[in-house]
Chimera marker file (.cmm) of the C-alpha trace (Angstrom):
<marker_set name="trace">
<marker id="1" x="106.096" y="116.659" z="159.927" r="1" g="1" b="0" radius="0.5"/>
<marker id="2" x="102.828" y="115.732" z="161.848" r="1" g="1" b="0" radius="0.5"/>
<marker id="3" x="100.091" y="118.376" z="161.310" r="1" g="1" b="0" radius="0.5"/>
<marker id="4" x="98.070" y="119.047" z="164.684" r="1" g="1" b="0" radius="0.5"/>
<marker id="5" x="94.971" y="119.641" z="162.354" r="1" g="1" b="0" radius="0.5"/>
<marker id="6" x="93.840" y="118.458" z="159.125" r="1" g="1" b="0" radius="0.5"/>
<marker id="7" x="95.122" y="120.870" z="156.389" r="1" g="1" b="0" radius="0.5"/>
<marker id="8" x="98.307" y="122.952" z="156.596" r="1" g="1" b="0" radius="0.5"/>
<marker id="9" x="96.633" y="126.119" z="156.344" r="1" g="1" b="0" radius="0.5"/>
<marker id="10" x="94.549" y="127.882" z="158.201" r="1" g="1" b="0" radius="0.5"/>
<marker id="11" x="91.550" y="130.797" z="157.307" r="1" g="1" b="0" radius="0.5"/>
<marker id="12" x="90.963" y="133.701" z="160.198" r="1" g="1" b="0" radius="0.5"/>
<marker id="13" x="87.845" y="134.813" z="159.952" r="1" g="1" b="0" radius="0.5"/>
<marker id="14" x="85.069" y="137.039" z="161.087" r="1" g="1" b="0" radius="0.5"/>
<marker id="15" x="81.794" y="136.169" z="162.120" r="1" g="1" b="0" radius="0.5"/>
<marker id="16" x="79.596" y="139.371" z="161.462" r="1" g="1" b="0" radius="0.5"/>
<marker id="17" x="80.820" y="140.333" z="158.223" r="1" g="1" b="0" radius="0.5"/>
<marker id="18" x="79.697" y="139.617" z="155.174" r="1" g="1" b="0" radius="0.5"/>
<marker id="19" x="83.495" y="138.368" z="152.521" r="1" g="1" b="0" radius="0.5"/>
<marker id="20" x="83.108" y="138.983" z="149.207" r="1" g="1" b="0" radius="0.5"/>
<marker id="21" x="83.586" y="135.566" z="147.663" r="1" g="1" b="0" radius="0.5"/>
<marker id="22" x="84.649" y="135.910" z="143.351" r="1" g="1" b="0" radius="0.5"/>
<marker id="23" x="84.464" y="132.387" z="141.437" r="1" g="1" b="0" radius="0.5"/>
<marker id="24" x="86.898" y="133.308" z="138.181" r="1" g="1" b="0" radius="0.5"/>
<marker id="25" x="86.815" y="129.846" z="135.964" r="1" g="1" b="0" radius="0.5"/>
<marker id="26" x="88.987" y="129.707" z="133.068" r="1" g="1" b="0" radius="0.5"/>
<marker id="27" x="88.799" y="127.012" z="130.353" r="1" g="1" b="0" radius="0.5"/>
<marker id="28" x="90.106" y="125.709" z="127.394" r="1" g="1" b="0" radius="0.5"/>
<marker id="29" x="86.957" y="124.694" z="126.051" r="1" g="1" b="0" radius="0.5"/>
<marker id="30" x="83.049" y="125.778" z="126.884" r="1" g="1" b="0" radius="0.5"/>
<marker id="31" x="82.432" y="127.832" z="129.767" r="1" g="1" b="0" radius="0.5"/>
<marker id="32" x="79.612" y="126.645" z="132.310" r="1" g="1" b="0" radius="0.5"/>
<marker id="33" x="78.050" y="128.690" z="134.846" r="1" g="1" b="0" radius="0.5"/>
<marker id="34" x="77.688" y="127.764" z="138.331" r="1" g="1" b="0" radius="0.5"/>
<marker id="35" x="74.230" y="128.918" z="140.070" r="1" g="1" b="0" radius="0.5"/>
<marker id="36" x="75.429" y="129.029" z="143.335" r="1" g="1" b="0" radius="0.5"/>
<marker id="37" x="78.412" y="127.941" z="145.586" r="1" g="1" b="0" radius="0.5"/>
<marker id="38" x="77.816" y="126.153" z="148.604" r="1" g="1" b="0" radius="0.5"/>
<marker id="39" x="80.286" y="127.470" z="152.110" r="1" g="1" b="0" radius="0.5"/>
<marker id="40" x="79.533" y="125.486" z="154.957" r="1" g="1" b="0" radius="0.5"/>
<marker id="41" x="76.028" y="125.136" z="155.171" r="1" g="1" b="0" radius="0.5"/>
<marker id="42" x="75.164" y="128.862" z="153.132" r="1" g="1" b="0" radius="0.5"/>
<marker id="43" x="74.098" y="128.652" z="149.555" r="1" g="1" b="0" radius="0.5"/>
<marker id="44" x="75.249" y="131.567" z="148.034" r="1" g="1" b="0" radius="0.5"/>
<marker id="45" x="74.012" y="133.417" z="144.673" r="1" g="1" b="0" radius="0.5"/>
<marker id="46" x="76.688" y="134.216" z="142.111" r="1" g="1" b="0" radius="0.5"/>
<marker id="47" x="76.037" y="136.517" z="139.104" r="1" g="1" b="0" radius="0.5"/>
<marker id="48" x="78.226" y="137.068" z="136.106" r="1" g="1" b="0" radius="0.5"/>
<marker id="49" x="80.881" y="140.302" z="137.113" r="1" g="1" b="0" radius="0.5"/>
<marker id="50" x="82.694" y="140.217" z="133.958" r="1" g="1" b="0" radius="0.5"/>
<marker id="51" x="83.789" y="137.819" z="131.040" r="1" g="1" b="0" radius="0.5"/>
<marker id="52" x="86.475" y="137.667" z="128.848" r="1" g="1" b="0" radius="0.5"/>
<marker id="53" x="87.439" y="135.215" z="125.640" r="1" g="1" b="0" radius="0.5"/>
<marker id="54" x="89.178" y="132.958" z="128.443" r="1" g="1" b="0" radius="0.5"/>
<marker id="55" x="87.751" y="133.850" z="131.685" r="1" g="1" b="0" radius="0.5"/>
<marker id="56" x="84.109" y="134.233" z="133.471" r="1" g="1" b="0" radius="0.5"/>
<marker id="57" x="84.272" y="135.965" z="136.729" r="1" g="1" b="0" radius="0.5"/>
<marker id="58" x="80.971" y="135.391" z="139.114" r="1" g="1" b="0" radius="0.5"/>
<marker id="59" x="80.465" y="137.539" z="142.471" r="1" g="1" b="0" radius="0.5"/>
<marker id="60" x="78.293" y="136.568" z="145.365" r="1" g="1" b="0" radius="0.5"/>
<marker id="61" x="78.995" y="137.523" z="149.006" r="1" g="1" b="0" radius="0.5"/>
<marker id="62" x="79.313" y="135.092" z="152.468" r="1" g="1" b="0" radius="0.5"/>
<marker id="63" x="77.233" y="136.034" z="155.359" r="1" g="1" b="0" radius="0.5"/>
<marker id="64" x="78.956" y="135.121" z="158.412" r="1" g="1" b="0" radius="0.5"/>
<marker id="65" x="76.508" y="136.769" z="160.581" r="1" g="1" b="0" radius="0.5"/>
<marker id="66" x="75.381" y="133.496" z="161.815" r="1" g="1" b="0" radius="0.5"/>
<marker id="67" x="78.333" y="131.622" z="162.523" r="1" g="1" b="0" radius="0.5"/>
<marker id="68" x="79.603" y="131.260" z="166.212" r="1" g="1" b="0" radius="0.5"/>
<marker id="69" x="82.783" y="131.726" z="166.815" r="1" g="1" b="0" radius="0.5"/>
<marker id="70" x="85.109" y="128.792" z="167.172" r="1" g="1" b="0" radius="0.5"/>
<marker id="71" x="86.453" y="127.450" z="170.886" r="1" g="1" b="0" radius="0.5"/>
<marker id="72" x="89.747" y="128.180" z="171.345" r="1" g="1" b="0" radius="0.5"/>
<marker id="73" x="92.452" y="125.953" z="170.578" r="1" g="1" b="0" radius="0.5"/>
<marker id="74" x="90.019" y="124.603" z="167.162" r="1" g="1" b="0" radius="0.5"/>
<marker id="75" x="89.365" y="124.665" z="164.030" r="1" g="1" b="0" radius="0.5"/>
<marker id="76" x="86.166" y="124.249" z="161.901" r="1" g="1" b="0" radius="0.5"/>
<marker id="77" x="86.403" y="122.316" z="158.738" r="1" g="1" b="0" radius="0.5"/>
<marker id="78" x="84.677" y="124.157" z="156.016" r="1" g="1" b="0" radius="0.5"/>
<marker id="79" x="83.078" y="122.345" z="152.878" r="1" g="1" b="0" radius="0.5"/>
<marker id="80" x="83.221" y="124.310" z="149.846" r="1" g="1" b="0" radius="0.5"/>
<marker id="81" x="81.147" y="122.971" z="146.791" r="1" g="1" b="0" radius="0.5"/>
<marker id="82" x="80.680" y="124.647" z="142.934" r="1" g="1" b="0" radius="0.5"/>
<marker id="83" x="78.957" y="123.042" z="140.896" r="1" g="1" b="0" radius="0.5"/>
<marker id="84" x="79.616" y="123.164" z="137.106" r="1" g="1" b="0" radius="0.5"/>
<marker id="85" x="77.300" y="121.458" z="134.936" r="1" g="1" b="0" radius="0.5"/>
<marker id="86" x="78.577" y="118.727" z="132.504" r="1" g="1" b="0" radius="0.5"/>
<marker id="87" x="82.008" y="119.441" z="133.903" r="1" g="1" b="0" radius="0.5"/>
<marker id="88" x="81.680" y="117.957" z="138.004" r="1" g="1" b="0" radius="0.5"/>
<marker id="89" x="81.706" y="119.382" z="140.963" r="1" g="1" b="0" radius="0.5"/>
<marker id="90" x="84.474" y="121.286" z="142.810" r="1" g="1" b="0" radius="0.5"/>
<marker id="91" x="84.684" y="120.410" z="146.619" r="1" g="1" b="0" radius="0.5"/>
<marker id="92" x="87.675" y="121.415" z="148.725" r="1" g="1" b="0" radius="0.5"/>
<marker id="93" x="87.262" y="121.602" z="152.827" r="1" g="1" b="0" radius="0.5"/>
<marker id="94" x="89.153" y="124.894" z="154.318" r="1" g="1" b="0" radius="0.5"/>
<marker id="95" x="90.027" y="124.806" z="157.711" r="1" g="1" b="0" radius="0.5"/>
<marker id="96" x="88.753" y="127.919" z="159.465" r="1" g="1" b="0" radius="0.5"/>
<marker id="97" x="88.886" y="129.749" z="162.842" r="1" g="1" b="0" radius="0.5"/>
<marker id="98" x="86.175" y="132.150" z="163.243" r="1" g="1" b="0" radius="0.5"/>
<marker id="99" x="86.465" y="135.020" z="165.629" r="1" g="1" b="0" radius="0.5"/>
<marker id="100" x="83.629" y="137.212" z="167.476" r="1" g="1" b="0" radius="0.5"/>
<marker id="101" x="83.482" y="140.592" z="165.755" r="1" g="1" b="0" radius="0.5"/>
<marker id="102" x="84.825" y="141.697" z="169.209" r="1" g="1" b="0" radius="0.5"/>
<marker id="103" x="88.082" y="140.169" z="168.124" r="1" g="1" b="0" radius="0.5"/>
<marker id="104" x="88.741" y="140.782" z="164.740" r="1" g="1" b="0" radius="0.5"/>
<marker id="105" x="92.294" y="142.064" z="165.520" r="1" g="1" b="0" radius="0.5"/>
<marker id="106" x="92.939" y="138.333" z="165.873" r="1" g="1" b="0" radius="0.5"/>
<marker id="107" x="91.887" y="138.019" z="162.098" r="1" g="1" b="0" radius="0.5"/>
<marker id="108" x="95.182" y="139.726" z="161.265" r="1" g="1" b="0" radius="0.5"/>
<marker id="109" x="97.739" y="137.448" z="163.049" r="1" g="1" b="0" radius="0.5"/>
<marker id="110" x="99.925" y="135.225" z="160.200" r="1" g="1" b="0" radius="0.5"/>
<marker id="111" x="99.895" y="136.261" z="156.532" r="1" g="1" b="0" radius="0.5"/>
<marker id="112" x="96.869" y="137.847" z="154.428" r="1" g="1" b="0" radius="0.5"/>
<marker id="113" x="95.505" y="136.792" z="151.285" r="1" g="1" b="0" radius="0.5"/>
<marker id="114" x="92.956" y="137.800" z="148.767" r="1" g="1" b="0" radius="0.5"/>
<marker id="115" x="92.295" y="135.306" z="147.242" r="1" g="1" b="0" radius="0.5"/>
<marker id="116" x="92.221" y="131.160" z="146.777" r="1" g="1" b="0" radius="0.5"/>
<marker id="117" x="93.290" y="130.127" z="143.353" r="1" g="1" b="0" radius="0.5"/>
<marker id="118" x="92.547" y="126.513" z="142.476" r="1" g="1" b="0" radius="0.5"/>
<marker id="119" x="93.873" y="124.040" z="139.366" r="1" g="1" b="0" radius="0.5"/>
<marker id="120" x="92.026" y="121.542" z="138.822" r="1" g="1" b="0" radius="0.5"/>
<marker id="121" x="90.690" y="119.102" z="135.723" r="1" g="1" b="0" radius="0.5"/>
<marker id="122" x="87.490" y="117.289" z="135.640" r="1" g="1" b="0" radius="0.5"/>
<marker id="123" x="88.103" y="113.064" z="136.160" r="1" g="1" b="0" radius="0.5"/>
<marker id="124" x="87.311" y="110.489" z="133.930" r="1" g="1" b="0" radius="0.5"/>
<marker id="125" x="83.787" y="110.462" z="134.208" r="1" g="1" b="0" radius="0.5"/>
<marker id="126" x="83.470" y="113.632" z="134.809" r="1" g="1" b="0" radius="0.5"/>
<marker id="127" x="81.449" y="114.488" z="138.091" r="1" g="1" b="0" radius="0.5"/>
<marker id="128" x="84.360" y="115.859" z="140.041" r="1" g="1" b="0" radius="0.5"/>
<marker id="129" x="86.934" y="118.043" z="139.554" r="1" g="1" b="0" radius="0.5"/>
<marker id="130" x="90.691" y="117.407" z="141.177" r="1" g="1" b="0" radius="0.5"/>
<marker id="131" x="92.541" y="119.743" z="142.564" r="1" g="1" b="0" radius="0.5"/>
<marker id="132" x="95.926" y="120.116" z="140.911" r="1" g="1" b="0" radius="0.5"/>
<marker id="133" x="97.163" y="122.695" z="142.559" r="1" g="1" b="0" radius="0.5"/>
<marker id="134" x="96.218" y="125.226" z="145.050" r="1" g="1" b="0" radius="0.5"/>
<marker id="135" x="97.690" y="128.882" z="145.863" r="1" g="1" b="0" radius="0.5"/>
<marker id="136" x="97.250" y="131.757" z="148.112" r="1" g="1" b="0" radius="0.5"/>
<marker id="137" x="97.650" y="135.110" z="146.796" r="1" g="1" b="0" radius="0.5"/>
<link id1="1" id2="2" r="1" g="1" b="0" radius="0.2"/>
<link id1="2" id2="3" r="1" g="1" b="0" radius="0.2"/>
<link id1="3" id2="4" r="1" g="1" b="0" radius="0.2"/>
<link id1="4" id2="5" r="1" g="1" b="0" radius="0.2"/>
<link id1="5" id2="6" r="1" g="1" b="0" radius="0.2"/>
<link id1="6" id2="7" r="1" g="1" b="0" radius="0.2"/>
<link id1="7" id2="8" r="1" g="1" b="0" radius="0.2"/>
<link id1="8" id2="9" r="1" g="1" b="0" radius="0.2"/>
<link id1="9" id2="10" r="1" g="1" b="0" radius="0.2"/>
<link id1="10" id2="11" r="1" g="1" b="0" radius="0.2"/>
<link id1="11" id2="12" r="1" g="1" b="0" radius="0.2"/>
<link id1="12" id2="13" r="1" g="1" b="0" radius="0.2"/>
<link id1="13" id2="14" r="1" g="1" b="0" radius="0.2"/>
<link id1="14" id2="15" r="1" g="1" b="0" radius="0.2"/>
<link id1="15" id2="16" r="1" g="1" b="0" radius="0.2"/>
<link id1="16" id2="17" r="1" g="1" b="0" radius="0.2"/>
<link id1="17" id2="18" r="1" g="1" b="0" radius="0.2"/>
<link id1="18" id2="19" r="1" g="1" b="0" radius="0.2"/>
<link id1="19" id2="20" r="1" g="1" b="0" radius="0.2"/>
<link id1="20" id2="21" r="1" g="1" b="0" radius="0.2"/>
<link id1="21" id2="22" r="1" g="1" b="0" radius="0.2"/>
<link id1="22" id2="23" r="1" g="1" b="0" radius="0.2"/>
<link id1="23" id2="24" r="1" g="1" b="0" radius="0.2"/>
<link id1="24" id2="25" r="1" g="1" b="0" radius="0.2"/>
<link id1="25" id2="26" r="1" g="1" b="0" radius="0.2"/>
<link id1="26" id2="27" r="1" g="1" b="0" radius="0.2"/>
<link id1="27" id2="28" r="1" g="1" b="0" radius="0.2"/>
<link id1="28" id2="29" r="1" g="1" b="0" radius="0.2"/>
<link id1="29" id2="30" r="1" g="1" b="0" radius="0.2"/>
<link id1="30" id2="31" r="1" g="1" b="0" radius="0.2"/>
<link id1="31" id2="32" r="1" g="1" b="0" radius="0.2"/>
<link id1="32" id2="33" r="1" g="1" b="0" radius="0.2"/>
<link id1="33" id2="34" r="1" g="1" b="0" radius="0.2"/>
<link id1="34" id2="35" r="1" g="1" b="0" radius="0.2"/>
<link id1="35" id2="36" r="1" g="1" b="0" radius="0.2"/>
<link id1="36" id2="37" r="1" g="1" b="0" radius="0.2"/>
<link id1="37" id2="38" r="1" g="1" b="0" radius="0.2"/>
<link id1="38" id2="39" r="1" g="1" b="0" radius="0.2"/>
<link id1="39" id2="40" r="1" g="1" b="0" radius="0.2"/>
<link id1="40" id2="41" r="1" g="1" b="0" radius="0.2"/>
<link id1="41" id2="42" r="1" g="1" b="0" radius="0.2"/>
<link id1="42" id2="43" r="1" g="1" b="0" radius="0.2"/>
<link id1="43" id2="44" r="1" g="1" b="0" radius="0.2"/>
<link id1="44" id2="45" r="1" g="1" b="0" radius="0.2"/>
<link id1="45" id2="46" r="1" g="1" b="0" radius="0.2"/>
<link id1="46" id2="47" r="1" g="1" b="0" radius="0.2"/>
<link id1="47" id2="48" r="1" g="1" b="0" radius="0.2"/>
<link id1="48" id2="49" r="1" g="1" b="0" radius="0.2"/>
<link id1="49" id2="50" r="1" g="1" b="0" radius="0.2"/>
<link id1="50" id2="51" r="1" g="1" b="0" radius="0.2"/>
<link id1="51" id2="52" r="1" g="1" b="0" radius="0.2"/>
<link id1="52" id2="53" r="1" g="1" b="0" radius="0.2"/>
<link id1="53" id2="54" r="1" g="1" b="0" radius="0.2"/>
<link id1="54" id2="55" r="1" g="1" b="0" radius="0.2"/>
<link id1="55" id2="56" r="1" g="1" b="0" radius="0.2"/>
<link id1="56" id2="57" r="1" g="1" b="0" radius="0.2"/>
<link id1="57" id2="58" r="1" g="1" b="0" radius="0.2"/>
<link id1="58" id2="59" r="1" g="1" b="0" radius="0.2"/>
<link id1="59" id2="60" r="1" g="1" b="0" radius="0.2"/>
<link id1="60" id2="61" r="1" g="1" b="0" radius="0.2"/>
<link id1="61" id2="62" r="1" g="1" b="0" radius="0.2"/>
<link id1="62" id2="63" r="1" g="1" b="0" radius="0.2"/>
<link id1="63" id2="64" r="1" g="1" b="0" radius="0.2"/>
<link id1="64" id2="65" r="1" g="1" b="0" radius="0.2"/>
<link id1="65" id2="66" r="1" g="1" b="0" radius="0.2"/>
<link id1="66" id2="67" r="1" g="1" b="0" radius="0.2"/>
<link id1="67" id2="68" r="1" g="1" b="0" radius="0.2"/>
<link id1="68" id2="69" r="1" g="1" b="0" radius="0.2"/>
<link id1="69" id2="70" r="1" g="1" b="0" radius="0.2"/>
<link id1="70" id2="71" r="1" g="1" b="0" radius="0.2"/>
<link id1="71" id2="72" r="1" g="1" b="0" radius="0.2"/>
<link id1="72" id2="73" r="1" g="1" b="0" radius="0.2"/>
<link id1="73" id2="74" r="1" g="1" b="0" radius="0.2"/>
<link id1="74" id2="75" r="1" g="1" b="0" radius="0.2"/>
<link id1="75" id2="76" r="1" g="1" b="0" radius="0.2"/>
<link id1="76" id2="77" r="1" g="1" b="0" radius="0.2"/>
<link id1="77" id2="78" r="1" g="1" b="0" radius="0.2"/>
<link id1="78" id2="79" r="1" g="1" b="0" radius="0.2"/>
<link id1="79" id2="80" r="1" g="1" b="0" radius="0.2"/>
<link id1="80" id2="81" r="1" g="1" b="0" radius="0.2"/>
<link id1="81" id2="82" r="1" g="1" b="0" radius="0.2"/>
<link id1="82" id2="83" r="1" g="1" b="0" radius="0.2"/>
<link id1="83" id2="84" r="1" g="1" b="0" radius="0.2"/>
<link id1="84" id2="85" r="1" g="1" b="0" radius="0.2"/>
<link id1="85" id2="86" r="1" g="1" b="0" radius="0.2"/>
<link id1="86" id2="87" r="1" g="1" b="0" radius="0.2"/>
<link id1="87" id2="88" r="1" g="1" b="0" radius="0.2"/>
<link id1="88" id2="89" r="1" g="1" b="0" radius="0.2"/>
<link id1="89" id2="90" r="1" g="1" b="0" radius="0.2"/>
<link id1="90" id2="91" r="1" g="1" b="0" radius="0.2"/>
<link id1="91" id2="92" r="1" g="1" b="0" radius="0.2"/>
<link id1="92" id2="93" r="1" g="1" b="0" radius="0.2"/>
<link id1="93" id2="94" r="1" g="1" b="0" radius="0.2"/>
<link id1="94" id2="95" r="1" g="1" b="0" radius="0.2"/>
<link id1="95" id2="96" r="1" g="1" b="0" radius="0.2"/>
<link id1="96" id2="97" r="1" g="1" b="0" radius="0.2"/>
<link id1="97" id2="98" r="1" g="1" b="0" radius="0.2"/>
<link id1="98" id2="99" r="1" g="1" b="0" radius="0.2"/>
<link id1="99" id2="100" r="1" g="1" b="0" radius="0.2"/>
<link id1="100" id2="101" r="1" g="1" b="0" radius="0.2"/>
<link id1="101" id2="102" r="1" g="1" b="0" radius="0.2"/>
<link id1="102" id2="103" r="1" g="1" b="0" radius="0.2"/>
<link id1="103" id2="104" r="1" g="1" b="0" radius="0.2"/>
<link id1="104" id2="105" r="1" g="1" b="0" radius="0.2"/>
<link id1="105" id2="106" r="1" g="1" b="0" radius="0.2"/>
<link id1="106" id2="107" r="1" g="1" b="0" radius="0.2"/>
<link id1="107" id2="108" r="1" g="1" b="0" radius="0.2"/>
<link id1="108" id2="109" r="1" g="1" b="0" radius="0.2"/>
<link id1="109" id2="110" r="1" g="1" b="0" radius="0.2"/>
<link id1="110" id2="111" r="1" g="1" b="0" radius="0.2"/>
<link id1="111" id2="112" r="1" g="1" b="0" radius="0.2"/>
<link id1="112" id2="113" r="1" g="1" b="0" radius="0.2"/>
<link id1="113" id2="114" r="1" g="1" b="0" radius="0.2"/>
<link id1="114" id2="115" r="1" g="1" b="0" radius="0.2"/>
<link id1="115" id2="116" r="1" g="1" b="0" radius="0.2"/>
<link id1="116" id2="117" r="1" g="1" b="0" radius="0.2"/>
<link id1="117" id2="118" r="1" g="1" b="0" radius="0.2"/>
<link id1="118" id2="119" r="1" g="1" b="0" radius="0.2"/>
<link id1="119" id2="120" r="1" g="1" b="0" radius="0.2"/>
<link id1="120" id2="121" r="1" g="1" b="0" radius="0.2"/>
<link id1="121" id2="122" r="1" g="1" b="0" radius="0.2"/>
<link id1="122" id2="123" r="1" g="1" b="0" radius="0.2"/>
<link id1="123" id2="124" r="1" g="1" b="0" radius="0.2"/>
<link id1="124" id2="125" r="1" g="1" b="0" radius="0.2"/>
<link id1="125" id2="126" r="1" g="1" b="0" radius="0.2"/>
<link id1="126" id2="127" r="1" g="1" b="0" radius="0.2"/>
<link id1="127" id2="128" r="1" g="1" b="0" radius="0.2"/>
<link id1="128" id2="129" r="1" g="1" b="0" radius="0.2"/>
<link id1="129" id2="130" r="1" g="1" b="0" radius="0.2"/>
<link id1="130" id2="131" r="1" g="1" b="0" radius="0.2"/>
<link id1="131" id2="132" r="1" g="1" b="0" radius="0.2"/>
<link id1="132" id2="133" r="1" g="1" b="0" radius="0.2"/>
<link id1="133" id2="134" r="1" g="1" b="0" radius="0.2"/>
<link id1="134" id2="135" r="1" g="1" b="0" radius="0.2"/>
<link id1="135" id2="136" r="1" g="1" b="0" radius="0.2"/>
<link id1="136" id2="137" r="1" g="1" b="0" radius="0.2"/>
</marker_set>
């Protein structure tokens, strides 16, 4: 099956509103904190929400206030970058459609999710992390 863009899966999204984004990073051995995460072209500030012996979770929230909204019939690739020190970084690209606030019915269309859940494991020299596996819940 051709794909018409270039990931299988597509984000809806406001402009005008301001997503919670929650970086949870479990691991095996030592825990690093990121600083910030990087959407698009917004550096956003994470602090520590809670920790556990196997998880960290960090909070920070997206502005979209900024954005335009995308043409129709497009989509805008979206780099997403974490930073972990002494473990790489984590870069993924979602594909997003982002609507005028006037049309945020629109951001209901398909199925909803709350959240992006990533595998992944540092490579061998250890300045990126792969994704293993990726899941929408």
């Amino acid at each position: 099956m051709a794909l018409r863009y270039s990931a299988a899966r597509l984000l809806l999204l406001n402009t005008r509103s301001t997503p919670s984004c929650i970086s949870a990073i479990k691991s095996n051995g030592l825990l690093r904190r990121p600083r910030t995460i990087v959407i698009g072209e917004c550096d956003i500030s994470l602090e520590e929400a809670s920790r556990d012996a196997s998880e960290v979770k960090y909070s920070g929230s997206w502005d979209t206030e900024d954005l335009m909204a995308t043409k129709s019939g497009e989509r805008q690739p979206t780099a997403v970058c974490l930073k972990l020190a002494d473990i790489g970084a984590f870069e993924a690209v979602w594909q997003c459609k982002f609507y005028n606030y006037q049309k945020r019915d629109h951001c209901k269309w398909g199925n909803s999710f709350n959240a992006i859940v990533y595998e992944c494991r540092p490579n061998d020299t250890r300045t990126l992390l792969w994704i293993n596996k990726e899941n929408f819940q």
